[in-house]
PDB file of N, CA, C and O in Angstrom:
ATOM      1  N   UNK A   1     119.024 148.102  73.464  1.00  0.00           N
ATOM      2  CA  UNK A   1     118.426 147.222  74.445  1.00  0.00           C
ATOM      3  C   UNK A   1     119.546 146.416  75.104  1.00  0.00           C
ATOM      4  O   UNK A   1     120.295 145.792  74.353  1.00  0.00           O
ATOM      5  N   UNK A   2     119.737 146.361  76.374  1.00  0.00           N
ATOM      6  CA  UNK A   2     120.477 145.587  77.083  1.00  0.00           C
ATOM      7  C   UNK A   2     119.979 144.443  76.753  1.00  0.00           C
ATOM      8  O   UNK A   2     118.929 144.252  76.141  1.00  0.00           O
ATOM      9  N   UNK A   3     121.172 143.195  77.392  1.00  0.00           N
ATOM     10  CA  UNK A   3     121.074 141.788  77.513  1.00  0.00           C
ATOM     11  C   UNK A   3     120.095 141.220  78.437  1.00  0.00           C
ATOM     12  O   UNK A   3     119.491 140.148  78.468  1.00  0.00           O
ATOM     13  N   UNK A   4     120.119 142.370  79.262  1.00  0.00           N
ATOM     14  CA  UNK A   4     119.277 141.969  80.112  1.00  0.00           C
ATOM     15  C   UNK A   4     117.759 141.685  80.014  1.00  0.00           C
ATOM     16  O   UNK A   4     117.001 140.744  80.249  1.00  0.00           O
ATOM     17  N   UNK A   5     117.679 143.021  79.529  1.00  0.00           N
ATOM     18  CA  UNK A   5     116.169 143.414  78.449  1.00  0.00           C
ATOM     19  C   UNK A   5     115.702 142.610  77.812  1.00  0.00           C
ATOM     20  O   UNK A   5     114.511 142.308  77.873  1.00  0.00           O
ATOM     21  N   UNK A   6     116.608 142.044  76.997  1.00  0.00           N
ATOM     22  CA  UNK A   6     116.582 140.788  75.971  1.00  0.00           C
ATOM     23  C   UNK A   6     115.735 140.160  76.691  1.00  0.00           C
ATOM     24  O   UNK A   6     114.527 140.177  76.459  1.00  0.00           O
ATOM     25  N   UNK A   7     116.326 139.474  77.738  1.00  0.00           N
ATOM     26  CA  UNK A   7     116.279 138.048  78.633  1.00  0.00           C
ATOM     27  C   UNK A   7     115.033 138.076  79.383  1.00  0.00           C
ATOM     28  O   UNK A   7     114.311 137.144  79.738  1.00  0.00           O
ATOM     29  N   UNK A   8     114.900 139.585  79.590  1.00  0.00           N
ATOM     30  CA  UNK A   8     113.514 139.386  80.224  1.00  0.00           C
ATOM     31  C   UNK A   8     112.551 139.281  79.393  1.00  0.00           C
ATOM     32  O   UNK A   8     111.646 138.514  79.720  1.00  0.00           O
ATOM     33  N   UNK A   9     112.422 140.117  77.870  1.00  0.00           N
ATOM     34  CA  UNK A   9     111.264 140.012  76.770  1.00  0.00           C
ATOM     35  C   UNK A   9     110.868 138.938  76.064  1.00  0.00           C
ATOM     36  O   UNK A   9     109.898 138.842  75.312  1.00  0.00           O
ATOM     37  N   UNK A  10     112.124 137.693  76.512  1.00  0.00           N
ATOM     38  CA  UNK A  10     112.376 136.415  75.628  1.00  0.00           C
ATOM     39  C   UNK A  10     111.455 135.523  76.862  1.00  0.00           C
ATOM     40  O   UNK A  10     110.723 134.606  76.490  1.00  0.00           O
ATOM     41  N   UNK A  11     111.529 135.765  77.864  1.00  0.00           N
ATOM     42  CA  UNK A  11     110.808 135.333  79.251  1.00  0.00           C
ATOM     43  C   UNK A  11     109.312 135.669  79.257  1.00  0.00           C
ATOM     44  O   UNK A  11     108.339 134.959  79.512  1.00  0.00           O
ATOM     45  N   UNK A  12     109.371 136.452  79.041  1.00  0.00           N
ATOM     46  CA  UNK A  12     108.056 137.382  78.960  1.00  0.00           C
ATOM     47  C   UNK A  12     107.051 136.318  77.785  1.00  0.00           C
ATOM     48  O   UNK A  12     105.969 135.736  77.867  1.00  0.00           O
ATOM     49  N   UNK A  13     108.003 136.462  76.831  1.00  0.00           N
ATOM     50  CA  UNK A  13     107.151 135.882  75.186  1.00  0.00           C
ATOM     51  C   UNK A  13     106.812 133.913  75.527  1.00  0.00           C
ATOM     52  O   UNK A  13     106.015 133.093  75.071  1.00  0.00           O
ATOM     53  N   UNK A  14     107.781 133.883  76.419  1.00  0.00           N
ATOM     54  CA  UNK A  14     107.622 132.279  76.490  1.00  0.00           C
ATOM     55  C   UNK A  14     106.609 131.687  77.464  1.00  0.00           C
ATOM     56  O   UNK A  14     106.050 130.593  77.390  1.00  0.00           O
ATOM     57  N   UNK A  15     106.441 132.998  78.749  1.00  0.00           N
ATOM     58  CA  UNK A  15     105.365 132.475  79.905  1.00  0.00           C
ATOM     59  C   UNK A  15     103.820 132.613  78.926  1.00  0.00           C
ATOM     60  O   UNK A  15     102.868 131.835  78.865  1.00  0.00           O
ATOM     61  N   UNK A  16     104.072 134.003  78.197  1.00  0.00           N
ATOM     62  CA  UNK A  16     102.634 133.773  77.649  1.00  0.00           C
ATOM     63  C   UNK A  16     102.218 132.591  76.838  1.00  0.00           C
ATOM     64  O   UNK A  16     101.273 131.990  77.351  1.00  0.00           O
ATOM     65  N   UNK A  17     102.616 132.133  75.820  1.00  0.00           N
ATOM     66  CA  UNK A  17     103.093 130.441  75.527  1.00  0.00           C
ATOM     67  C   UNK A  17     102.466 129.656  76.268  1.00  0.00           C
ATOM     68  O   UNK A  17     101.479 128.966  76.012  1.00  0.00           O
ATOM     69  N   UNK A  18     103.219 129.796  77.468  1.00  0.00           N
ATOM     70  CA  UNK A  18     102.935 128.438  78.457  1.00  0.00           C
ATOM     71  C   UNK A  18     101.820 128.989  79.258  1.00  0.00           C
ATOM     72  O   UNK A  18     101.591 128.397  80.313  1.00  0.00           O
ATOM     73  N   UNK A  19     101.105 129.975  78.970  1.00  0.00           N
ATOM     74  CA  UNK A  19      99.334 130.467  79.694  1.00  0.00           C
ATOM     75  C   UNK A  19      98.463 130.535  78.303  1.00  0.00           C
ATOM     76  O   UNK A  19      97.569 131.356  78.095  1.00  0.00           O
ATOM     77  N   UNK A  20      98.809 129.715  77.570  1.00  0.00           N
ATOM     78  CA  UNK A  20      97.967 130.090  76.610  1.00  0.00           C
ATOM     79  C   UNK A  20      96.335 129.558  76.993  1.00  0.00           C
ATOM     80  O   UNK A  20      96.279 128.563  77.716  1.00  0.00           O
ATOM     81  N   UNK A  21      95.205 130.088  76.605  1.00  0.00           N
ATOM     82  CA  UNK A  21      93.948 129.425  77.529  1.00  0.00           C
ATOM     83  C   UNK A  21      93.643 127.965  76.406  1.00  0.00           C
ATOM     84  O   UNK A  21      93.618 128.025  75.176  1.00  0.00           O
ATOM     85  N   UNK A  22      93.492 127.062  77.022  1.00  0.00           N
ATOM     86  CA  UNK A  22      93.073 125.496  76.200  1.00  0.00           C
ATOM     87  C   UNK A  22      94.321 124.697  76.084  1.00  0.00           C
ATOM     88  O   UNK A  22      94.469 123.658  75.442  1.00  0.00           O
ATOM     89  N   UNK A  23      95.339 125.438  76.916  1.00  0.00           N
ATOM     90  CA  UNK A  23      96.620 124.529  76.998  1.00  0.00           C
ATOM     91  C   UNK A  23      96.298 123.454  78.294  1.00  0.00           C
ATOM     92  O   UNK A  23      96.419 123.717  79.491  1.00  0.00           O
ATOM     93  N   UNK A  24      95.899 122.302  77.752  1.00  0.00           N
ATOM     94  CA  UNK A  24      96.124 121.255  78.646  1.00  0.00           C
ATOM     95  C   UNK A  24      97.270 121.141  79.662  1.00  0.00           C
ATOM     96  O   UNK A  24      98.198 121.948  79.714  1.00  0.00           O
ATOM     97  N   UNK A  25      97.111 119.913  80.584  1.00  0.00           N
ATOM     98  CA  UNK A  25      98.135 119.649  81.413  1.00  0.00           C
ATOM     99  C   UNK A  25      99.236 118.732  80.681  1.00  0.00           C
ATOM    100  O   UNK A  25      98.776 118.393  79.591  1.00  0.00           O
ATOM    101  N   UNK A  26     100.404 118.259  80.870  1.00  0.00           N
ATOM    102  CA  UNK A  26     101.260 117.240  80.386  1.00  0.00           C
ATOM    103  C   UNK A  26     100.554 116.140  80.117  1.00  0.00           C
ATOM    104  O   UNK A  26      99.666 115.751  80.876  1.00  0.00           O
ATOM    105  N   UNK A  27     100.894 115.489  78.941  1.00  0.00           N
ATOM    106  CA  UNK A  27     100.487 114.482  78.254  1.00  0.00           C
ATOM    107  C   UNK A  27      98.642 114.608  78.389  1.00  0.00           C
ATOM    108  O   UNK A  27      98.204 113.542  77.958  1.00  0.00           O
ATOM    109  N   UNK A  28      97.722 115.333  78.735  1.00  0.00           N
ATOM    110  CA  UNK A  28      96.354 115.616  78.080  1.00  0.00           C
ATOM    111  C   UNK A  28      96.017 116.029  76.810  1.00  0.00           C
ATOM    112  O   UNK A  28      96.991 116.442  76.180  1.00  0.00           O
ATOM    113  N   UNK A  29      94.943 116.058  76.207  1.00  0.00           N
ATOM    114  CA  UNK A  29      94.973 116.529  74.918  1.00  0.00           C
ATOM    115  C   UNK A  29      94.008 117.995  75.304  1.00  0.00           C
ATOM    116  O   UNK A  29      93.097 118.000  76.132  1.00  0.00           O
ATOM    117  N   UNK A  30      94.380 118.986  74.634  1.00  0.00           N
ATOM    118  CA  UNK A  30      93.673 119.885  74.464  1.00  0.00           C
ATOM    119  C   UNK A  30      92.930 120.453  73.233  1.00  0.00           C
ATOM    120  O   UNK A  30      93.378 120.861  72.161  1.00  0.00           O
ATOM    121  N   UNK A  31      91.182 120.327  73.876  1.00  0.00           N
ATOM    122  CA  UNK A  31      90.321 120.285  73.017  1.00  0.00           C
ATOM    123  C   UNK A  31      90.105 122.157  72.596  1.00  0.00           C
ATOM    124  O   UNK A  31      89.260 122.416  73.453  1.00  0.00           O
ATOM    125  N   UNK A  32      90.348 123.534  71.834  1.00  0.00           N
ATOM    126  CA  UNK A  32      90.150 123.829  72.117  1.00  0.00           C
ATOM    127  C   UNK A  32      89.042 124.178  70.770  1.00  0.00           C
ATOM    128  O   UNK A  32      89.315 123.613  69.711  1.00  0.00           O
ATOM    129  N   UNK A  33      87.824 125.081  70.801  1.00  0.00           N
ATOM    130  CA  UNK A  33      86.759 125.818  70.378  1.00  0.00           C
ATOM    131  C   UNK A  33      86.968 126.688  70.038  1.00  0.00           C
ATOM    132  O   UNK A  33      87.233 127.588  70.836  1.00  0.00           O
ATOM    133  N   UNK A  34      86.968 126.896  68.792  1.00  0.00           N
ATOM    134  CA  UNK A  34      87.188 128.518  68.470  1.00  0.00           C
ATOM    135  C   UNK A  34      85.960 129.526  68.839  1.00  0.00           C
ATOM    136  O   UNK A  34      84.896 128.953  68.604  1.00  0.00           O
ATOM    137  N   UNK A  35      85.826 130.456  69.193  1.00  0.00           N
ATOM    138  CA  UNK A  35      84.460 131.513  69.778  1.00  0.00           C
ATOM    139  C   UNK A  35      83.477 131.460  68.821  1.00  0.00           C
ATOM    140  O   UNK A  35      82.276 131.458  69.091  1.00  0.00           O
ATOM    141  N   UNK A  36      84.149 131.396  67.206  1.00  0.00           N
ATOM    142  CA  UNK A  36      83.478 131.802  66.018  1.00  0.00           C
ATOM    143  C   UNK A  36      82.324 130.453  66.069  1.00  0.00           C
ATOM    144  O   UNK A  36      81.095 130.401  66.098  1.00  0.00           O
ATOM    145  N   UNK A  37      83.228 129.606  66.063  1.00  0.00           N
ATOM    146  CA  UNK A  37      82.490 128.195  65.963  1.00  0.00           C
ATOM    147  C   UNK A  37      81.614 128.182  66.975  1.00  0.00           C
ATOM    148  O   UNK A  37      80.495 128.517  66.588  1.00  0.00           O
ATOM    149  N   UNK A  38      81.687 127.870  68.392  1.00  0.00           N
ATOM    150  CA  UNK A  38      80.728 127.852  69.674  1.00  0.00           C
ATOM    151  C   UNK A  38      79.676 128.852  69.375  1.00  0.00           C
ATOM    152  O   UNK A  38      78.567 128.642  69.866  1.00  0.00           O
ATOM    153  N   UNK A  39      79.909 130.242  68.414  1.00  0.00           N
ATOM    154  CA  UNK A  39      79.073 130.868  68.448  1.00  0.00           C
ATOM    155  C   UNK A  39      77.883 130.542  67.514  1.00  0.00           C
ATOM    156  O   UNK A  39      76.750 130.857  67.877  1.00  0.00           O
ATOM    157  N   UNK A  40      78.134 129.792  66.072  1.00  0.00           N
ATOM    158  CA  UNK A  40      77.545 129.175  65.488  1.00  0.00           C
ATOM    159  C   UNK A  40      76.993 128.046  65.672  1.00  0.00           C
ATOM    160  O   UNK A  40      76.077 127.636  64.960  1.00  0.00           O
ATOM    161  N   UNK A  41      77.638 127.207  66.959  1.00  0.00           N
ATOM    162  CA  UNK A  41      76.939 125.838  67.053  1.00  0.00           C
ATOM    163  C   UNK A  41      75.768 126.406  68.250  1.00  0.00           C
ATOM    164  O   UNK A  41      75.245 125.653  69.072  1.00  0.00           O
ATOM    165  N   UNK A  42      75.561 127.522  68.170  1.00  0.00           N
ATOM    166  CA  UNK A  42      74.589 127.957  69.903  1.00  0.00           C
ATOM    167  C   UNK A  42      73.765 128.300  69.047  1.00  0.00           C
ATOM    168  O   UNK A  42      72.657 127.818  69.284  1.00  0.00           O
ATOM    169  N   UNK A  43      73.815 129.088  67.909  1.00  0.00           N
ATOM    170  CA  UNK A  43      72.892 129.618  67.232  1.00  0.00           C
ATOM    171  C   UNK A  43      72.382 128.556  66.046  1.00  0.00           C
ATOM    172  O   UNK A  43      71.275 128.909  65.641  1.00  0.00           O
ATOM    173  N   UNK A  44      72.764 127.624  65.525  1.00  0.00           N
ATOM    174  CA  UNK A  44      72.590 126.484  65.165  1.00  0.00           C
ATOM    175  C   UNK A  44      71.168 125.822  66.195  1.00  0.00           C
ATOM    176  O   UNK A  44      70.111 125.409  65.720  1.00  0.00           O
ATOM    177  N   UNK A  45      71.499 125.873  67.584  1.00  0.00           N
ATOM    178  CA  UNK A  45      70.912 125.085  67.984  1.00  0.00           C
ATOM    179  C   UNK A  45      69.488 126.189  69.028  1.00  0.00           C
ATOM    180  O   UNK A  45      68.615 125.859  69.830  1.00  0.00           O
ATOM    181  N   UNK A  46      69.860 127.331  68.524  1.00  0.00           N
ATOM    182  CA  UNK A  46      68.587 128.495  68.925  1.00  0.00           C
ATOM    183  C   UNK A  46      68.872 128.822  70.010  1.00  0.00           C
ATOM    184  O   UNK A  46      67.855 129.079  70.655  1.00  0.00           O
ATOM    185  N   UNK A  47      69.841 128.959  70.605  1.00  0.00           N
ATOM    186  CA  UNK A  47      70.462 129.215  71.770  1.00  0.00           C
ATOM    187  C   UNK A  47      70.809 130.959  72.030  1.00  0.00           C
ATOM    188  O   UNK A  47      71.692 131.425  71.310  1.00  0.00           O
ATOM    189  N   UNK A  48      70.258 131.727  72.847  1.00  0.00           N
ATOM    190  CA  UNK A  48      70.824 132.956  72.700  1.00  0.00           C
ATOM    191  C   UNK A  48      71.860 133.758  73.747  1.00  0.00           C
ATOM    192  O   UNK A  48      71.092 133.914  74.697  1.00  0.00           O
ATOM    193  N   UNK A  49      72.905 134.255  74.087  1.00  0.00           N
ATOM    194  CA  UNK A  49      73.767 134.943  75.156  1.00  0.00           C
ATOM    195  C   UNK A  49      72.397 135.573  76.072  1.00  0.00           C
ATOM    196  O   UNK A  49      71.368 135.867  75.464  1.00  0.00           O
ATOM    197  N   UNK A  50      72.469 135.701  77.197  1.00  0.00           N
ATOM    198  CA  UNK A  50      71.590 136.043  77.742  1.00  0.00           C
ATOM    199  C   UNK A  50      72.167 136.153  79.426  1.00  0.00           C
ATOM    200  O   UNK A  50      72.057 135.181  80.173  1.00  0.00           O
ATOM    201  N   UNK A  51      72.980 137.880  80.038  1.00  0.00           N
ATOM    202  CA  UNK A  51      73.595 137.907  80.737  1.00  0.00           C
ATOM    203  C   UNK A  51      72.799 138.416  81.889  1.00  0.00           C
ATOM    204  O   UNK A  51      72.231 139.428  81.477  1.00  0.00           O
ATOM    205  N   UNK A  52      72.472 138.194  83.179  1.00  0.00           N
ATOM    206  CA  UNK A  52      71.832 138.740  84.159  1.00  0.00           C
ATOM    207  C   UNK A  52      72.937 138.575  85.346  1.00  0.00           C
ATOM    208  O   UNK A  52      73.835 137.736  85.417  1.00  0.00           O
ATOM    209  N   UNK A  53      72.624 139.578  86.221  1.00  0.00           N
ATOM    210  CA  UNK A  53      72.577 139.571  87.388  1.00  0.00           C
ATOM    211  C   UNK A  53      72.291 139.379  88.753  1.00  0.00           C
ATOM    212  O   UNK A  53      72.110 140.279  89.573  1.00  0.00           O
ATOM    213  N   UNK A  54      72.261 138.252  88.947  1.00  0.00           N
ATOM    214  CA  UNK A  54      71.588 137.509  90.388  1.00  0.00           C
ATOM    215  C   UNK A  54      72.283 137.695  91.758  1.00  0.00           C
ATOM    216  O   UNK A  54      73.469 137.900  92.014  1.00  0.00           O
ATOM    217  N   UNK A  55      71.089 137.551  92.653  1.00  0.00           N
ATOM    218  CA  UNK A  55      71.968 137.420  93.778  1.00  0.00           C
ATOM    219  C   UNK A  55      72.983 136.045  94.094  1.00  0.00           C
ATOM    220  O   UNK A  55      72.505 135.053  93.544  1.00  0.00           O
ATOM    221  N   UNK A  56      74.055 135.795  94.723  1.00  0.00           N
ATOM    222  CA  UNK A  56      75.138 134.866  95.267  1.00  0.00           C
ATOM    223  C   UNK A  56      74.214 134.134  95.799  1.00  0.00           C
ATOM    224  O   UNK A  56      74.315 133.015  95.296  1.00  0.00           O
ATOM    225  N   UNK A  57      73.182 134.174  96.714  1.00  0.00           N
ATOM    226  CA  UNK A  57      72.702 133.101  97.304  1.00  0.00           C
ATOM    227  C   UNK A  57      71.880 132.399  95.951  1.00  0.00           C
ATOM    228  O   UNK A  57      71.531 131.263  96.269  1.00  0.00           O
ATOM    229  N   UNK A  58      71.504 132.712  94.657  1.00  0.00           N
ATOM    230  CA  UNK A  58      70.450 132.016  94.158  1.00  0.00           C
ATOM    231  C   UNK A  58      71.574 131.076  93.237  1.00  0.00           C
ATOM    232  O   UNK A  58      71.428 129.890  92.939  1.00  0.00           O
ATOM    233  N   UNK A  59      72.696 131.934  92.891  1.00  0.00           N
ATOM    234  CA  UNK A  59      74.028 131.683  91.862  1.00  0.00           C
ATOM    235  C   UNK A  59      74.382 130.319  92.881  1.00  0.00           C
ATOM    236  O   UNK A  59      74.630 129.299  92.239  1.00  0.00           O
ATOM    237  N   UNK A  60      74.421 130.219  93.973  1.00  0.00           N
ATOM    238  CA  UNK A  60      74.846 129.142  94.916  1.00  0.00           C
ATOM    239  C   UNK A  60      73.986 128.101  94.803  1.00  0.00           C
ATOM    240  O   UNK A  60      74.615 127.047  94.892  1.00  0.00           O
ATOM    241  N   UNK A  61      72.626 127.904  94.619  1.00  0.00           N
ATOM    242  CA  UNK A  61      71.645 127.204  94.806  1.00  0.00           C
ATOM    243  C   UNK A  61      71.745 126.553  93.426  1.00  0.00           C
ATOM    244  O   UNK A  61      71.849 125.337  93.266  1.00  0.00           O
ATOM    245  N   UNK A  62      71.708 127.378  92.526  1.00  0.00           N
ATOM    246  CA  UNK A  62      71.511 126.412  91.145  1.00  0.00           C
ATOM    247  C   UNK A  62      72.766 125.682  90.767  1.00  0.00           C
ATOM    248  O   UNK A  62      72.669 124.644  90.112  1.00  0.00           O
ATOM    249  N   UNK A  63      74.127 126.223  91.192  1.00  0.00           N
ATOM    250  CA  UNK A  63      75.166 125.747  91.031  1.00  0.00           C
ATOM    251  C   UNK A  63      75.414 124.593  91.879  1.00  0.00           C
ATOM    252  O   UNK A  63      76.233 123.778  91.454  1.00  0.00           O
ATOM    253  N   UNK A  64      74.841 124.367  93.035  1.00  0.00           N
ATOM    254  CA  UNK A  64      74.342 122.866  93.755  1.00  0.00           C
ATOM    255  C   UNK A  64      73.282 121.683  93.405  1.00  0.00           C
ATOM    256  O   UNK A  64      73.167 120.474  93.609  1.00  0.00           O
ATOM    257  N   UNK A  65      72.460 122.903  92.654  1.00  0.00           N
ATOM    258  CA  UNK A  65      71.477 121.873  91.731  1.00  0.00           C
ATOM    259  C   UNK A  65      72.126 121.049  90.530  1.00  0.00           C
ATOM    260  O   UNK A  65      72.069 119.838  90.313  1.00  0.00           O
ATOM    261  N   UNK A  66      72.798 122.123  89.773  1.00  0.00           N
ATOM    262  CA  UNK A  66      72.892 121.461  88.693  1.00  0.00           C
ATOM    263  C   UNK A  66      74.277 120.371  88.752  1.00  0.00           C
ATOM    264  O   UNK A  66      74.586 119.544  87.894  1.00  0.00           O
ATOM    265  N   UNK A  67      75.070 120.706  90.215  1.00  0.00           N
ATOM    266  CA  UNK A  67      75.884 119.468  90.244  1.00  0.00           C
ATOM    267  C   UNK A  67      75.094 118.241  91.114  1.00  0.00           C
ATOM    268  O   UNK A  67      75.743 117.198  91.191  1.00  0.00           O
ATOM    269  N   UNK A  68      73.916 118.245  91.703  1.00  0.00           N
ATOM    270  CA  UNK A  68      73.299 117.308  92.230  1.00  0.00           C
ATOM    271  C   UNK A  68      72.897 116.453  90.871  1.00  0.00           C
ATOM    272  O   UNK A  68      73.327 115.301  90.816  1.00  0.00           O
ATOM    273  N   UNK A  69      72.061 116.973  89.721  1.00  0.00           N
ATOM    274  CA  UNK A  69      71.487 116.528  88.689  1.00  0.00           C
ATOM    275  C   UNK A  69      73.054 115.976  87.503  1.00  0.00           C
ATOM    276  O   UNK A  69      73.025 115.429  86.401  1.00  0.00           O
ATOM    277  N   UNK A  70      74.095 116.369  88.246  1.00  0.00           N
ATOM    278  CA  UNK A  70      75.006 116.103  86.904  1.00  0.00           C
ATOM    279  C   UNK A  70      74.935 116.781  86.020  1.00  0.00           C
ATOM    280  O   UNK A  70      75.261 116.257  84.955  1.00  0.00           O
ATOM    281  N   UNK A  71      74.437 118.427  85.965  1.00  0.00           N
ATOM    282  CA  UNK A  71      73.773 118.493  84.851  1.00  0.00           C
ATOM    283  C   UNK A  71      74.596 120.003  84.515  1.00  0.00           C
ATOM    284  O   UNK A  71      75.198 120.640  85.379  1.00  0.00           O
ATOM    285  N   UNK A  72      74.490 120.356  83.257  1.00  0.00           N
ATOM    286  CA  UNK A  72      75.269 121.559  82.790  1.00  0.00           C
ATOM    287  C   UNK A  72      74.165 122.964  83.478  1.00  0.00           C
ATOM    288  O   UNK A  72      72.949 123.125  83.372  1.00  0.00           O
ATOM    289  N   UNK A  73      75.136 123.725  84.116  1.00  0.00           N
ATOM    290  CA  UNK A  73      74.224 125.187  84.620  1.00  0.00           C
ATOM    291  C   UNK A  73      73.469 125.769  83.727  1.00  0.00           C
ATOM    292  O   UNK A  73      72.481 126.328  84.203  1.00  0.00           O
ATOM    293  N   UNK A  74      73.669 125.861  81.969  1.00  0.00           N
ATOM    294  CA  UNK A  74      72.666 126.372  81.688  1.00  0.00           C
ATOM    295  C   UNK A  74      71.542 125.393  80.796  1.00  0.00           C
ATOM    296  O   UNK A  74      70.868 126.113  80.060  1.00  0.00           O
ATOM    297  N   UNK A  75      71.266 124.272  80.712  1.00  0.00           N
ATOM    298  CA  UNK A  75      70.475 123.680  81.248  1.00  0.00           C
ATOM    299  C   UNK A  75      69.575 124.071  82.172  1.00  0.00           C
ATOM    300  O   UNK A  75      68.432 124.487  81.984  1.00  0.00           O
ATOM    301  N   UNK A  76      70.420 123.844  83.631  1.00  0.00           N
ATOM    302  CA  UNK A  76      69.897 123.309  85.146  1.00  0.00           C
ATOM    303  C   UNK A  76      68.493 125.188  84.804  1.00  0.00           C
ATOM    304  O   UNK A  76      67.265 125.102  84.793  1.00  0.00           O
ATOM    305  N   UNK A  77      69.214 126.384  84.621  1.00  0.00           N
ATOM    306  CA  UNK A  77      68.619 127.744  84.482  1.00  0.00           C
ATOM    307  C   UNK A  77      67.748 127.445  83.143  1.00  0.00           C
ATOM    308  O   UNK A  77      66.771 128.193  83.105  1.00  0.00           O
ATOM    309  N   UNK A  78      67.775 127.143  82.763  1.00  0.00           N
ATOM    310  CA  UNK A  78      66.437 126.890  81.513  1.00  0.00           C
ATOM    311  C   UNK A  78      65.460 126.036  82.140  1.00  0.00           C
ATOM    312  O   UNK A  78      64.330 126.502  82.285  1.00  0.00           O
ATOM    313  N   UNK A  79      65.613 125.293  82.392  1.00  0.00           N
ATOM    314  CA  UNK A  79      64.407 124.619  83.102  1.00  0.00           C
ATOM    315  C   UNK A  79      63.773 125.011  84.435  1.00  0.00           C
ATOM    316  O   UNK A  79      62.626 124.708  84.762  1.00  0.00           O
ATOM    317  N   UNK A  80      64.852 125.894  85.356  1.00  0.00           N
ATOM    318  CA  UNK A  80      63.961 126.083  85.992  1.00  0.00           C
ATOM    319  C   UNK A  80      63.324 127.625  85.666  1.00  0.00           C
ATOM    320  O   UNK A  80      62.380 127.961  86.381  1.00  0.00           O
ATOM    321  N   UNK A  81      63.762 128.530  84.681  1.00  0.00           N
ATOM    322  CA  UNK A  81      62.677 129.473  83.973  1.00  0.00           C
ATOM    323  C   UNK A  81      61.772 129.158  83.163  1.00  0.00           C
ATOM    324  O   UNK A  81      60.828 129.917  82.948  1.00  0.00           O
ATOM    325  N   UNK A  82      61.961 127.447  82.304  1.00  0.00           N
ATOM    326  CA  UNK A  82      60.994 127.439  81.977  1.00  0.00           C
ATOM    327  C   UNK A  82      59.670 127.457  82.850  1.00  0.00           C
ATOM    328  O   UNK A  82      58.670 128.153  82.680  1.00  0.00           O
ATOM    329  N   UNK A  83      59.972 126.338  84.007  1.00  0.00           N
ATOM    330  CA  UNK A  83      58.937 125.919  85.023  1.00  0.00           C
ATOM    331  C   UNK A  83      58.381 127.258  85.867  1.00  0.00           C
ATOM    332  O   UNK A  83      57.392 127.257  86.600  1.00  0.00           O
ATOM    333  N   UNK A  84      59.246 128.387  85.590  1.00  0.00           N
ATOM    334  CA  UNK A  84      58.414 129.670  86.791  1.00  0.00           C
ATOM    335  C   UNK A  84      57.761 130.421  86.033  1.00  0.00           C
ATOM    336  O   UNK A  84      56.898 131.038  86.658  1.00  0.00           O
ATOM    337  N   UNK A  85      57.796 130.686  84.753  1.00  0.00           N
ATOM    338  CA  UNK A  85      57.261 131.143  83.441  1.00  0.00           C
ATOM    339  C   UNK A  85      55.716 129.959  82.979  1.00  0.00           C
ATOM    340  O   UNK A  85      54.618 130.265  82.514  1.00  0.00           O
ATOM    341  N   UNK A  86      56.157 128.912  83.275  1.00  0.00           N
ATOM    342  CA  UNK A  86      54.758 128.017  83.156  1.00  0.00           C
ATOM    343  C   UNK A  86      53.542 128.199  84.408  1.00  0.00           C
ATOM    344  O   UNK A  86      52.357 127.887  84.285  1.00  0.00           O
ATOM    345  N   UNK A  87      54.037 128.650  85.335  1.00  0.00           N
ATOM    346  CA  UNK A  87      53.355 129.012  86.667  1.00  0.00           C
ATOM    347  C   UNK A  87      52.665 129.728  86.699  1.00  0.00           C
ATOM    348  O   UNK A  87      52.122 130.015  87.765  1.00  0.00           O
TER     349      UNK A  87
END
């Protein structure tokens, strides 16, 4: 292996480092969640993965709702399936 090689694999190993995902900004703290855990505190709380496909215009609408309400998106989508399911 060249020096060069070196220099780039030593580059290589250090950007991934500095992209690691839950790496805060300078002086922030980073909170991060392990998957295992989030996956137990969802199911803890009866929560199930539940992936669909919508159209952009409806993905747009609730994502305006639920920042009008302050409110977390899946929340803001539970309530309003509960309410079209109560209908």
């Amino acid at each position: 292996m060249k020096k060069t090689d070196l220099a780039k694999s030593d580059a290589k190993k250090l950007m991934g480092k500095m992209n690691v995902p839950g790496a805060g900004a300078f002086g922030k703290e980073a909170v991060v969640v392990d998957r295992r855990e989030q996956r137990k505190r969802d199911q803890a709380l009866g929560l199930v993965p539940f992936a669909v496909k919508l159209n952009s215009e409806l993905v747009l609408q609730l994502q305006t709702l639920a920042k009008e309400r302050g409110a977390d998106l899946n929340d803001v989508v539970a309530e309003v399936l509960a309410k079209g399911l109560a209908a």
